[in-house]
C-alpha positions as CSV (number, residue, x, y, z in Angstrom):
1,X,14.7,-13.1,-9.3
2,X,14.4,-9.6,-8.1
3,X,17.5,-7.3,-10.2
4,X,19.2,-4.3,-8.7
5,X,17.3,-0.7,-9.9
6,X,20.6,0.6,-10.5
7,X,20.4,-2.3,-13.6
8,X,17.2,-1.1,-15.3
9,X,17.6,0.1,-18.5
10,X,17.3,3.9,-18.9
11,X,14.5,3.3,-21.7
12,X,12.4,1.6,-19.4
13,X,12.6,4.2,-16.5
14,X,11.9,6.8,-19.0
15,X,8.6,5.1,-20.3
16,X,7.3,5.6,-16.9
17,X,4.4,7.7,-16.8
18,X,3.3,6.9,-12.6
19,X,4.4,5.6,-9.7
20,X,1.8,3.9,-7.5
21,X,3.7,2.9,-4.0
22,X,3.0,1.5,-0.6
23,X,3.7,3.8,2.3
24,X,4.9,1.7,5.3
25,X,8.6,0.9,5.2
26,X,8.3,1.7,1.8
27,X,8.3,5.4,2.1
28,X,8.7,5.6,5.8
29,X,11.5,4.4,7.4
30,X,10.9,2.3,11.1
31,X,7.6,4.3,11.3
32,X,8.3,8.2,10.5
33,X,8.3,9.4,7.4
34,X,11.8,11.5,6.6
35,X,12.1,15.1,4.6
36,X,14.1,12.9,2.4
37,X,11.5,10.9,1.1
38,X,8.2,13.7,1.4
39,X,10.4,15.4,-0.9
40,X,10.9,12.5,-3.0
41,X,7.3,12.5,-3.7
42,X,7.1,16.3,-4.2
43,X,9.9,15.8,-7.0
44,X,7.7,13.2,-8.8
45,X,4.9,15.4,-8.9
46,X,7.0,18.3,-10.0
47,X,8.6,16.5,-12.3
48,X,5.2,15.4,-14.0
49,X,4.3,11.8,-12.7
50,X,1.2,10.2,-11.8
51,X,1.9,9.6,-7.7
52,X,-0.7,7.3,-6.1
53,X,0.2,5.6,-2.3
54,X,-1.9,2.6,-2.1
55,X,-1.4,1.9,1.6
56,X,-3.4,-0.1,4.6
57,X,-3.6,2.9,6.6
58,X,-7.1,4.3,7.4
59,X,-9.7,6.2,6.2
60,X,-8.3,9.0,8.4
61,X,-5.0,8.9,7.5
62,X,-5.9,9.1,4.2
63,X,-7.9,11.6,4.3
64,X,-5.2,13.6,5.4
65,X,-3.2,12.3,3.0
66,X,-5.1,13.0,0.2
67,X,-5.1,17.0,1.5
68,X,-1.8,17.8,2.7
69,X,0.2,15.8,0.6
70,X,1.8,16.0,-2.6
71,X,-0.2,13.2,-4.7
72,X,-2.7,12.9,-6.9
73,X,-5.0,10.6,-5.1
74,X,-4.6,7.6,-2.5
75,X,-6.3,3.9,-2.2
76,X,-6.6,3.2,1.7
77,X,-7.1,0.2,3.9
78,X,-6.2,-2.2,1.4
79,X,-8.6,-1.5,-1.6
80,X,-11.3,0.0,1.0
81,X,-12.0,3.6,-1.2
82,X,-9.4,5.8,-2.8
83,X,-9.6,9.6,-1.9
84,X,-8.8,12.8,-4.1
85,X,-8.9,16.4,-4.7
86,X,-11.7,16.9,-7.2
87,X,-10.3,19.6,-9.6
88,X,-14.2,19.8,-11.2
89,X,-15.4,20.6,-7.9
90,X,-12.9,23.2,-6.8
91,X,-10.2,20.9,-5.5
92,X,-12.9,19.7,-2.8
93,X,-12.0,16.2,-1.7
94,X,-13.7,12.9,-2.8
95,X,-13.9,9.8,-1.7
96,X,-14.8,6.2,-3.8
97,X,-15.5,3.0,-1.5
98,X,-15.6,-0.2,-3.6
99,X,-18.8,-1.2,-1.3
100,X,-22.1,0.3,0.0
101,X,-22.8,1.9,3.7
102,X,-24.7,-0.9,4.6
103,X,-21.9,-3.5,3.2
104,X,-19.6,-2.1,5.0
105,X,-21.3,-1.4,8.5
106,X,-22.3,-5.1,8.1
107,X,-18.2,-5.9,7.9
108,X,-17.7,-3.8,10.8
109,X,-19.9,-6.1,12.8
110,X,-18.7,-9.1,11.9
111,X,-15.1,-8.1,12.2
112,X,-15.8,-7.6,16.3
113,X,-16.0,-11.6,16.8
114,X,-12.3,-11.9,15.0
115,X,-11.1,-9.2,17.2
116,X,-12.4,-10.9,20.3
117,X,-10.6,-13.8,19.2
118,X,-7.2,-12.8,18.2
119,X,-7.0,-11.1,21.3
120,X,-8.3,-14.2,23.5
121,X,-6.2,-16.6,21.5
122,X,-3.1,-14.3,20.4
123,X,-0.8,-12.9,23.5
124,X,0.7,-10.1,22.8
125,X,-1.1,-9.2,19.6
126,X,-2.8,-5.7,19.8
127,X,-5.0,-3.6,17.9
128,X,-3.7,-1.0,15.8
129,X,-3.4,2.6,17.4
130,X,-5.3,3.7,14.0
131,X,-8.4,1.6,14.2
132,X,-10.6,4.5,15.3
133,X,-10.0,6.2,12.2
134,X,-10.7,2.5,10.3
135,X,-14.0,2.5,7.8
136,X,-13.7,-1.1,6.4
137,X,-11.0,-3.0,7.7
138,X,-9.4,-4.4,11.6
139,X,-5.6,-3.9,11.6
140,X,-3.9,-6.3,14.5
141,X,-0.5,-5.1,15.0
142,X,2.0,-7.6,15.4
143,X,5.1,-4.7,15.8
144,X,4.0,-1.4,15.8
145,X,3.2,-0.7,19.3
146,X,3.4,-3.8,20.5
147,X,6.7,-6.2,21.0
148,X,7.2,-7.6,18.0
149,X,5.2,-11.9,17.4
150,X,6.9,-14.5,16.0
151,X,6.2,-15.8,12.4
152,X,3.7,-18.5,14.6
153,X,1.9,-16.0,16.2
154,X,1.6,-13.9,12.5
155,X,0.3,-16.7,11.0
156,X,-2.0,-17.6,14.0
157,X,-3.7,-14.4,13.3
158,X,-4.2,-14.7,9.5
159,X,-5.8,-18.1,10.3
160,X,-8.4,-16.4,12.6
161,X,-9.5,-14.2,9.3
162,X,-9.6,-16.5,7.2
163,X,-11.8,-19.2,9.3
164,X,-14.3,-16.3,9.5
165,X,-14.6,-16.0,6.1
166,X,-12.4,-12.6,5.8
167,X,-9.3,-11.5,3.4
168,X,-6.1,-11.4,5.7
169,X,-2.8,-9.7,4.4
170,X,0.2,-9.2,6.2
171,X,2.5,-5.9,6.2
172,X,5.4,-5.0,7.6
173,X,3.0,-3.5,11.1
174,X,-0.2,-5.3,10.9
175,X,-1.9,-8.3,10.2
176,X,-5.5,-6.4,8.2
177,X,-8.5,-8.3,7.6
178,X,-11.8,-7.2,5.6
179,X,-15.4,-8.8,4.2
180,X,-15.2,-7.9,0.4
181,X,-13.8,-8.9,-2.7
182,X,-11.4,-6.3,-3.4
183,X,-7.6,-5.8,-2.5
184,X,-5.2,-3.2,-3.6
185,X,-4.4,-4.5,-6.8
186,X,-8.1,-4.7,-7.7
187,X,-9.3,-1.0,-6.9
188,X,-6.1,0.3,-8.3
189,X,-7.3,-0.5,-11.8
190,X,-10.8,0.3,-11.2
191,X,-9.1,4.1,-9.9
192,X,-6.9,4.6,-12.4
193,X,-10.0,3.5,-15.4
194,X,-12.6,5.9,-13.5
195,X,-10.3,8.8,-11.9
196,X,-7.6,8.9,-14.8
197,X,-9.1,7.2,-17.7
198,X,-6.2,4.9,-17.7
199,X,-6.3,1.2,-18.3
200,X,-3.6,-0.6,-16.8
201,X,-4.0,-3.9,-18.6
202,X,-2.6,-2.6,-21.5
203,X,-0.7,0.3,-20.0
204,X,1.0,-1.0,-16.8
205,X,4.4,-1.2,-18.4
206,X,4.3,2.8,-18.1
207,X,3.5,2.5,-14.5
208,X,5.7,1.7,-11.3
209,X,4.5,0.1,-7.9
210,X,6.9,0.3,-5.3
211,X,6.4,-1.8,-2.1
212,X,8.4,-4.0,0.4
213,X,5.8,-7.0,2.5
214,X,3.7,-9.8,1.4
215,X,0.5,-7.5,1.3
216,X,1.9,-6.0,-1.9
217,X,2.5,-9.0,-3.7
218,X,-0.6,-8.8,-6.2
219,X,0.9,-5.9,-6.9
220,X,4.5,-7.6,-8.0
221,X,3.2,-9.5,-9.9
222,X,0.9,-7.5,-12.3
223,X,3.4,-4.5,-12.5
224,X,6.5,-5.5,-15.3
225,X,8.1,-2.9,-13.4
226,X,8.0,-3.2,-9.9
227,X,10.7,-2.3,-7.4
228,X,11.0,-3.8,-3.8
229,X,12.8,-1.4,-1.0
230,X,15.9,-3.3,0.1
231,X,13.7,-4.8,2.8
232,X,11.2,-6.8,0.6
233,X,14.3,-9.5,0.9
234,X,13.5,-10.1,4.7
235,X,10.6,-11.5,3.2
236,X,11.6,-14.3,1.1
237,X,9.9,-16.9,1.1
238,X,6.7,-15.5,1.7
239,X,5.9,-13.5,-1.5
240,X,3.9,-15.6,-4.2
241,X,5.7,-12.7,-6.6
242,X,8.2,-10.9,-6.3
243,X,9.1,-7.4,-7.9
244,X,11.1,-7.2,-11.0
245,X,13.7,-4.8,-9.5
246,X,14.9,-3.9,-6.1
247,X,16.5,-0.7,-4.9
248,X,19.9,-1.1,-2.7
249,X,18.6,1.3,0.1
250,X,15.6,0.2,2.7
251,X,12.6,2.0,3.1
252,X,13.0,5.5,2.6
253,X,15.8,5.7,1.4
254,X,15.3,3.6,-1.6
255,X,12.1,5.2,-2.4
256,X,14.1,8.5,-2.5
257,X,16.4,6.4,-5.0
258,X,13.7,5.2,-6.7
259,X,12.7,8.7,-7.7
260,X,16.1,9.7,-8.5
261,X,16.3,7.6,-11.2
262,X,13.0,8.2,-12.4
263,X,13.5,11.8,-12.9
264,X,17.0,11.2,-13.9
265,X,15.5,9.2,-16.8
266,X,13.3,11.3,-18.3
267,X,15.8,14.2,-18.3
């Protein structure tokens, strides 16, 4: 049962050493991200926390994100890589994939025949406006830019994936499918061991991953801490864990409140 954030005890927020979080609806709020919660992120850093977005968005977008924004490094398309300012290097930035050039170009391929076939079995499912900028992974929106499918159609989708063989997760925007064993649970730990020296199985109590869809369940699950946005309720029911705590503002606005009383704690 997921508990109100306003009920966590102080102790616990001030043993908090990180916050790792989703971006969509988690941070953003029905698709834009607000000054509100950019500076949310900026008061984390500031106020001396690890800050991580683990987030299906693309290799482009992270790469921007990674540059412009205020966080210390960022896992993209689901587990694909993670990007990050090298401070050894003279704050040039980096990037980690989980697989080879040739694994992934050989995903790439394969993931054309599912693409031909959500779109020929699927009305009204699109691809996402961001697969150009894609290096492992094909997002099919099921709301972004398109009208919004039905739970059937969502499902339909996933089961296209999966009969080829390919992982499927479903976010609050797209349905994304990859070739590889690796999610965002998995190449979080492997980041944080390599780019922080941090081992989450016995640290992960001093580390926060906010979220709010199915796609971040893995994460619920292994984080003691985790806090849903308002919104992860609209998906019960469909999350094999759920997080520990929930904020009482959606999207944005409980990320923002999810920072507050972060900081607030270790004052």
């Amino acid at each position: 049962m997921m508990t109100p954030l306003a009920n966590c005890p102080r102790a616990t927020l001030a043993a908090v050493e990180g916050v790792l979080t989703d971006i969509d609806e988690t941070v953003s709020t029905e698709g834009r991200l607000t000054a509100a919660a950019y500076g949310a992120l900026e008061a984390l850093k500031k106020a001396g926390f690890l800050v991580v977005p683990v987030t299906g968005r693309p290799a482009g977008w992270c790469d921007h994100i990674a540059r412009f924004w205020p966080v210390d490094a960022v896992v993209g398309e689901n587990g694909a890589f993670w990007m990050w300012h090298d401070a050894k290097a003279g704050g040039k930035l980096r990037s980690r994939y989980v697989q080879t050039d040739a694994e992934r170009a050989d995903g790439r391929r394969r993931l054309e025949a599912i693409r031909s076939q959500v779109l020929r079995e699927v009305p009204g499912a699109g691809i996402a406006s961001d697969q150009p900028y894609r290096a492992a992974d094909l997002a099919v929106d099921f709301r972004e830019d398109v009208a919004p499918l039905g739970e059937a159609e969502i499902a339909r989708i996933v089961a296209i994936f999966e009969a080829h063989g390919a992982h499927a997760k479903v976010s609050s925007i797209h349905v994304n499918g990859w070739f590889g064993d690796y999610d965002k649970l998995t190449t979080s730990k492997l980041m944080m061991r390599e780019l922080f020296g941090v081992d989450l199985e016995t640290h992960r109590q001093h580390y926060v991953f906010a979220g709010d869809s199915p796609n971040d369940s893995p994460m619920f699950g292994y984080f003691p801490n985790a806090v849903g946005m308002a919104n992860v309720v609209d998906f019960t029911g469909r999350l094999a864990h759920q997080p520990r705590w929930v904020t009482a503002a959606r999207s944005g606005a409980g990320f923002v409140e999810l920072a507050r009383a972060l900081i607030e704690a270790r004052r």
